[in-house]
C-alpha positions as CSV (number, residue, x, y, z in Angstrom):
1,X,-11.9,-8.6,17.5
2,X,-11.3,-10.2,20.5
3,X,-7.8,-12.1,21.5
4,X,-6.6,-13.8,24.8
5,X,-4.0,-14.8,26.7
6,X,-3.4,-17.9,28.5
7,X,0.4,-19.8,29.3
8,X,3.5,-19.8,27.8
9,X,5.9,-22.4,27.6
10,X,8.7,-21.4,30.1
11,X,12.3,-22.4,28.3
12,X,13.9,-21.8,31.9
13,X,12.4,-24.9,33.4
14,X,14.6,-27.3,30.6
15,X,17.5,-26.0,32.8
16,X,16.1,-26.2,36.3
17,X,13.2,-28.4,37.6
18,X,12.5,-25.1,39.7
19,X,11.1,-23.4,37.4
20,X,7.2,-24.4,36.6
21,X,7.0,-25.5,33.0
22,X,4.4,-23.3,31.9
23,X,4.0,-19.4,33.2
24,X,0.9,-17.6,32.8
25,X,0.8,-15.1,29.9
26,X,-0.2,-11.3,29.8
27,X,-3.9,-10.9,28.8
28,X,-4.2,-8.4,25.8
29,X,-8.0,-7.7,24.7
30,X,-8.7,-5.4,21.6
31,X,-12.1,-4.2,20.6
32,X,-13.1,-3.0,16.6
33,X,-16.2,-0.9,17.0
34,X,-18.4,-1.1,13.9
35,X,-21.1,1.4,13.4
36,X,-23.9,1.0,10.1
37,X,-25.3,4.2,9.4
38,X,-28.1,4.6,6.4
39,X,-30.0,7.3,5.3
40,X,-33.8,6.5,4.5
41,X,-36.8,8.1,2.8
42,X,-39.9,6.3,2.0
43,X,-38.3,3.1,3.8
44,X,-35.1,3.3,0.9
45,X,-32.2,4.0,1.7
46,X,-30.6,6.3,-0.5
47,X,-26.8,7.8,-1.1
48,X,-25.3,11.1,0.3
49,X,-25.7,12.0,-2.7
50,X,-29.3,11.7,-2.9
51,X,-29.9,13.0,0.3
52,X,-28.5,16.5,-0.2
53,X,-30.4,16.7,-3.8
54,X,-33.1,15.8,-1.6
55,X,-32.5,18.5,0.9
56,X,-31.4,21.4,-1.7
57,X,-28.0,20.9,-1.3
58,X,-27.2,20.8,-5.2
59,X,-23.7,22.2,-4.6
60,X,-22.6,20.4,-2.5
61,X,-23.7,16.8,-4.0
62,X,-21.9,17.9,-7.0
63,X,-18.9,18.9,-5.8
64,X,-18.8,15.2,-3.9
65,X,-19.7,14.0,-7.6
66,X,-16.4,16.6,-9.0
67,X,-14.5,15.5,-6.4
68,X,-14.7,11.6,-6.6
69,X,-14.0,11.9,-10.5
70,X,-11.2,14.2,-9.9
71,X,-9.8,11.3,-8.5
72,X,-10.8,8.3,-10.5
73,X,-9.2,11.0,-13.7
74,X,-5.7,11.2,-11.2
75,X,-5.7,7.1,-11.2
76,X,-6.5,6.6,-14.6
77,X,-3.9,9.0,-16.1
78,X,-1.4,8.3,-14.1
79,X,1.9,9.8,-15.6
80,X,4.3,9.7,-11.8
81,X,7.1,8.1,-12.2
82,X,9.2,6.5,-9.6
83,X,12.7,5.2,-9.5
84,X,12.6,1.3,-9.6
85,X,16.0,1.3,-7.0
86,X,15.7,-3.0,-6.5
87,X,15.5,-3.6,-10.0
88,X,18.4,-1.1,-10.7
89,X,20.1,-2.1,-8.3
90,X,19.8,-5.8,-8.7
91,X,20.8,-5.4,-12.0
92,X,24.1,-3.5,-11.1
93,X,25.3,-6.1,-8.5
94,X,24.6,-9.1,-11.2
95,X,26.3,-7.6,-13.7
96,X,29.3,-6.7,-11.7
97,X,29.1,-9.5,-9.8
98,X,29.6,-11.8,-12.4
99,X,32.5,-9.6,-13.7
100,X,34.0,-9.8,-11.2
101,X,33.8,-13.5,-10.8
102,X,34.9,-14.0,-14.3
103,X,37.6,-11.9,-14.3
104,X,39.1,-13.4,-10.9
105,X,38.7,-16.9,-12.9
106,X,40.5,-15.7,-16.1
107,X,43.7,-14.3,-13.8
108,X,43.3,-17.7,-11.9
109,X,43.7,-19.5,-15.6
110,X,46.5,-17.0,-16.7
111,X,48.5,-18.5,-13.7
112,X,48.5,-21.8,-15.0
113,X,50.9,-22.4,-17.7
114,X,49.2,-24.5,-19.6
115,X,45.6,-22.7,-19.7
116,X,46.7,-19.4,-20.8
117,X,45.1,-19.5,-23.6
118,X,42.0,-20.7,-22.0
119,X,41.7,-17.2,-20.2
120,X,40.5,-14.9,-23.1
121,X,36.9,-16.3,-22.9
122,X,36.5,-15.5,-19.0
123,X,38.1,-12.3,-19.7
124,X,36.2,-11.7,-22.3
125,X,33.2,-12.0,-20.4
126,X,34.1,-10.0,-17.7
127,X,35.0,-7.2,-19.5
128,X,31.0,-7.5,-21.2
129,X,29.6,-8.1,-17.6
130,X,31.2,-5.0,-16.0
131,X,30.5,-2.7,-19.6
132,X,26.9,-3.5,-19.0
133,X,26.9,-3.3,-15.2
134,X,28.3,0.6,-15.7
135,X,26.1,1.6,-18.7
136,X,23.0,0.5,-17.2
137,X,21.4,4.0,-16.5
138,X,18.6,4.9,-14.5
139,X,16.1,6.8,-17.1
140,X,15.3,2.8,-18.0
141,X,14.4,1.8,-14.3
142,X,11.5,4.5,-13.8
143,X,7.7,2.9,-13.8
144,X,4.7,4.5,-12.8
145,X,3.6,5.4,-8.9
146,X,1.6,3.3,-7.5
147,X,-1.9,4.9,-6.5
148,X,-4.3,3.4,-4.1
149,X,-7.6,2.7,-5.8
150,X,-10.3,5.4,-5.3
151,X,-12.7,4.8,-3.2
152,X,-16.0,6.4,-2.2
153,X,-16.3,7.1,1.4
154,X,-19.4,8.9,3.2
155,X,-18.1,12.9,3.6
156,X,-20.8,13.1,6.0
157,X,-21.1,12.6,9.8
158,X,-24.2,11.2,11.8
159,X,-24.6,14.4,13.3
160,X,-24.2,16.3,10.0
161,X,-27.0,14.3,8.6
162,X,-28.8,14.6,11.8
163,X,-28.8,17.8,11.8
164,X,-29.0,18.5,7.9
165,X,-32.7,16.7,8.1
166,X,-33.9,18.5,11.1
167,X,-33.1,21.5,9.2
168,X,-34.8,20.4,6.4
169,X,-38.1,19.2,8.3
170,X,-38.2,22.2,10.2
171,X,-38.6,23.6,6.7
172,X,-41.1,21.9,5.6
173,X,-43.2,22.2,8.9
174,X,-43.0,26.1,8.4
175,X,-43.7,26.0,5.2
176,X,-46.9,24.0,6.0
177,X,-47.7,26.1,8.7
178,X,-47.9,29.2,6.3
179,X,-50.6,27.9,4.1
């Protein structure tokens, strides 16, 4: 990825004629280096998997294999649970909130002569609003954690595999060499 700079609009030169309208801008430049790196036999490529099977390496292809479902298992049966605070939270302030705005309007009502009467309702409902605003408990705002997907990524460095076939090749050559 590649950005640039260029000019910026200078906001001093609406107060001074100055100032230039435009001043030149920092240059920032980022690079992304991408590598590909595949492992071929016979002109296939094949897995990391493959290649240490290939190689001998049984244990260590199936402890990749052991390892990888160890953690597609831990996704699956996910059982974490996390405190929902914004929910809980949100919840709380409503609920009080509207108690409290209800029963501010119910005292405003009692001060009028004529709507006393008309205050039970608000009051009413402010007493509801703030009874469900204290009982709301957090045991009913825990979900589950929220666990990145897994994802299969080469365990294996160029030079490991580099060096892995040379060892294997050598091998071979020797074992040729003997017969």
């Amino acid at each position: 990825m590649i950005s640039g700079g260029g000019s910026e609009f200078n906001w001093l030169s609406l107060m001074s004629s100055y100032q230039p309208t435009y001043i030149v801008a920092p240059i920032k430049t980022e690079f992304e280096y991408v590598t590909k790196f595949s492992i071929s036999r016979n002109g296939k490529n094949i897995s990391e998997i493959d290649f240490l099977r290939f190689v001998g390496l049984e244990k260590q292809a199936d402890s990749l294999i052991f390892d990888f479902k160890a953690q597609i298992d831990a996704f699956n049966n996910n059982n974490n649970l996390v405190f929902d605070r914004e929910n809980y939270l949100n919840r709380k302030i409503m609920c009080i909130g509207v108690g409290t705005v209800m029963g501010v309007f119910s005292l405003l009502l009692l001060n009028e002569q004529d709507l006393e009467e008309a205050a039970i309702m608000p009051a009413g409902l402010s007493l509801i609003s703030f009874t469900f605003g204290y009982l709301t408990k957090k045991e009913k705002y825990m979900v589950k954690a929220k666990m990145p997907t897994p994802e299969l990524k080469s365990y294996l460095t160029n030079q490991q595999v580099k060096s892995i076939s040379e060892a294997y090749n050598r091998k071979l050559y020797n074992q040729i060499k003997k017969q």
